[in-house]
Structure formats: C-alpha cells, structure tokens
N, C-alpha and C positions, 0 to 999 in steps of 0.2 A: 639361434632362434628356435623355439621351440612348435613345433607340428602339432597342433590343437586339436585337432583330429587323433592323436595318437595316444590322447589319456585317458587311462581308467583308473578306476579303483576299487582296491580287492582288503580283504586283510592282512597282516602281515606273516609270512609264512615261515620266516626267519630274522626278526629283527635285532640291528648290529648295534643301533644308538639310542633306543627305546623300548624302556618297557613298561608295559601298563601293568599295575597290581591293581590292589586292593586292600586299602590301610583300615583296619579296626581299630575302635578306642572305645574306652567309655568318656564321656563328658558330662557331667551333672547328673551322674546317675543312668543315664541312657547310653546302650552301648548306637556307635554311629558307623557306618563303612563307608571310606571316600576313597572314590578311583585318582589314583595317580600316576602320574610319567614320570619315572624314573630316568633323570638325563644327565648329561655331562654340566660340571660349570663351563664356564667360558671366558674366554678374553676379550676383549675390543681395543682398539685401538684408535683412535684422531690421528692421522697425519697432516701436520701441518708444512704446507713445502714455502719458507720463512722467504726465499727468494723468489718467488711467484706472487705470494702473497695469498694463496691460495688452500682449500679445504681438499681433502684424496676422499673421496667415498669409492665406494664397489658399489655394480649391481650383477646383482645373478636373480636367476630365478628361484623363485619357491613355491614347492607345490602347494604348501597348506594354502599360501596368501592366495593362490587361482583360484582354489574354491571360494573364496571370500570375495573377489573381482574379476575373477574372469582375465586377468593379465600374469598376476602370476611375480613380474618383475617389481624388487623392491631396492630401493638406495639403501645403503649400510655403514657402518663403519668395517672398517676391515677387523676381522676376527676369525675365531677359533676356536671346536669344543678343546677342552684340558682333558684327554682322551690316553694319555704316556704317564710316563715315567719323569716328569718334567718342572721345573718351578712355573711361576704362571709368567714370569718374565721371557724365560726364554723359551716359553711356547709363543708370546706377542713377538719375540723380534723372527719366528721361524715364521708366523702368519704374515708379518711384512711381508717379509720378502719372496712367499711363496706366489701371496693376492696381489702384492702391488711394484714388487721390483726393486724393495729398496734396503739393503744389507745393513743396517743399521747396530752400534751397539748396545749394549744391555743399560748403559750407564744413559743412554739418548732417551730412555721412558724416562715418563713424570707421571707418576701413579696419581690418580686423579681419584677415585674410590669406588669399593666394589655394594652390589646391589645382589637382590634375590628379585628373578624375574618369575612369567609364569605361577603366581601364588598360588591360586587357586587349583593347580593340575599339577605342577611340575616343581616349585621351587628351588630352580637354579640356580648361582651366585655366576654372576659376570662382572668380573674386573677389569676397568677401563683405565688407559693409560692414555697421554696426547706423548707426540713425539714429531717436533723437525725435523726436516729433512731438506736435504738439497742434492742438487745432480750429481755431484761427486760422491753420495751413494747409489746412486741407481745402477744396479748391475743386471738387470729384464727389463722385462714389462709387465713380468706379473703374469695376472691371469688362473692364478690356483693351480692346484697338481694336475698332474694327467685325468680328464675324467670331469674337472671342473670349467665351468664356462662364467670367469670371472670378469667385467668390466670396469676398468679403474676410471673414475669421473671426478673432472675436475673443477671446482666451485670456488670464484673468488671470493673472499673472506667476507670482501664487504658488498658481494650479493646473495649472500647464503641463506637472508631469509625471504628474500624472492625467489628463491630456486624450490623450497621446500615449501611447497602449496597444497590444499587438501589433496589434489589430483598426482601426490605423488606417493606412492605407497614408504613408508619411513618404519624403522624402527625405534622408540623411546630413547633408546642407547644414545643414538646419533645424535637426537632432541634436547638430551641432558648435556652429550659432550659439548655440544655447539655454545650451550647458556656459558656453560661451565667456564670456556676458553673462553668468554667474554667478561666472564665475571673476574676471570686472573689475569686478563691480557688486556682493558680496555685499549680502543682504538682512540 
C-alpha cells in the first residue's frame, strides 16, 4: 500500500527508462520542435488460465496515473519494457513468470499484434500475446522482482465486462486483448 503522504515530485536527476528530447523537423516549409520521451517498447501479455475459465491481470501502482486520480492503482495485463539483449518472446515468457508465477513455454504465446502506443510523446510499440495456462505451470505467485509490489487478479472470462467499469483505472492494452480473445475465442 502506498503512504499518500510520502509523495512528491521533483525532476529527474538521473533517469534510467526515460528520456525527454527535443525532435526538430521541417514540415511544409516551417521548421517545428516536438518534445518527446524516448522509451522502451514493450510486451503484454493475456493470460488465460483455460481450467478456471478465467482472465490473470496485475495491479500495481503507478505514479503518473495518481496524478490523474489521486489512487494511483491500475489493472493491466501482465507486461514488460524490451530493455535486454532479448527476443520479445522470451522477454513475455520471463514477465510471466516473474508478475504472475507461471513458467510457461515459448511455443504456449499466440502472438496476437503489436501497436505504437503514447503517439503523441513517446511512440512505443507493445506487442501483445494471449497465452493458457493451467496449474501445472505455476511455480510462484508471482509478484514482480524484488522491488516490485505486483497483484495478480483474477477475473472470470464471462464477467470481465462487469469487472472493468469506468471506476477502474485500465490500460488500452488490456481493452484490445479482451475484444481480441473474443473475437478468436467466441463463447
């Protein structure tokens, strides 16, 4: 839980996952400067656990989303910046199993397609994959690395669009995968 009382904010005095410039162009003749954040792509992931019947999200906190509500915590899919040495595959099956407990193989993604998020500041590409699962993989609980305060939340398939109501803070990601998996999975 996070101490409300214990947040400020300053500039950044060393940042490790962002960086703001300052892009110049010309366009039509006119030269133009746009600030941009310079970030990681990303992975996401759907877990579907096909024996529950059930949808995996995470929540954790995020600071930007506090300034924007005052709460701070948002539902997600499980994910990961692409920050290594790494395919985007086996960065999703290492965010499995770090966020949510569940040791999955590389051949268990079903690459579902990647997007440019943040257009306007940052344009990132995050590629989303669904992936079943059942408890003869789950080797944790999850939870993200040391450092992280990760919550795996679990949402039956066929209440998943009563659980995600404006009062829940959401990310697109999660909104696309959900259609998505209903679009290739009808019930």
């Amino acid at each position: 839980m996070i101490d409300k009382s214990t947040i400020s904010l300053a500039p950044s005095k060393d940042p490790k996952f962002i960086q703001v410039q300052d892009l110049s162009y010309v366009q039509d003749g006119v030269r133009k400067t746009w600030e941009i954040a310079k970030t990681h792509d990303s992975v996401a992931i759907l877990l579907i656990d096909k024996t529950n019947h059930e949808f995996l999200f995470v929540k954790q906190f995020r600071p930007p989303v506090y300034l924007k509500n005052n709460d701070g915590y948002t539902y997600e899919l499980c994910a990961g910046i692409a920050d290594k040495d790494a395919s985007i595959e086996q960065i999703a099956k290492e965010e499995v199993l770090e966020e949510c407990g569940y040791d999955i193989a590389l051949s268990d993604l079903i690459w579902v397609r990647g997007f440019y998020s943040a257009v306007g500041f940052a344009g990132a590409k995050q590629t989303i994959f669904f992936a079943f699962v059942d408890e003869s993989q789950k080797v944790s609980e999850g939870g993200g690395l040391e450092g992280e305060s990760i919550e795996v939340v679990r949402c039956k398939i066929d209440e998943v669009f009563d659980f995600f109501t404006e009062e829940i803070a959401t990310t697109p990601a999660v909104l696309y995968a959900v259609r998505e998996y209903f679009a290739r999975y009808p019930q």
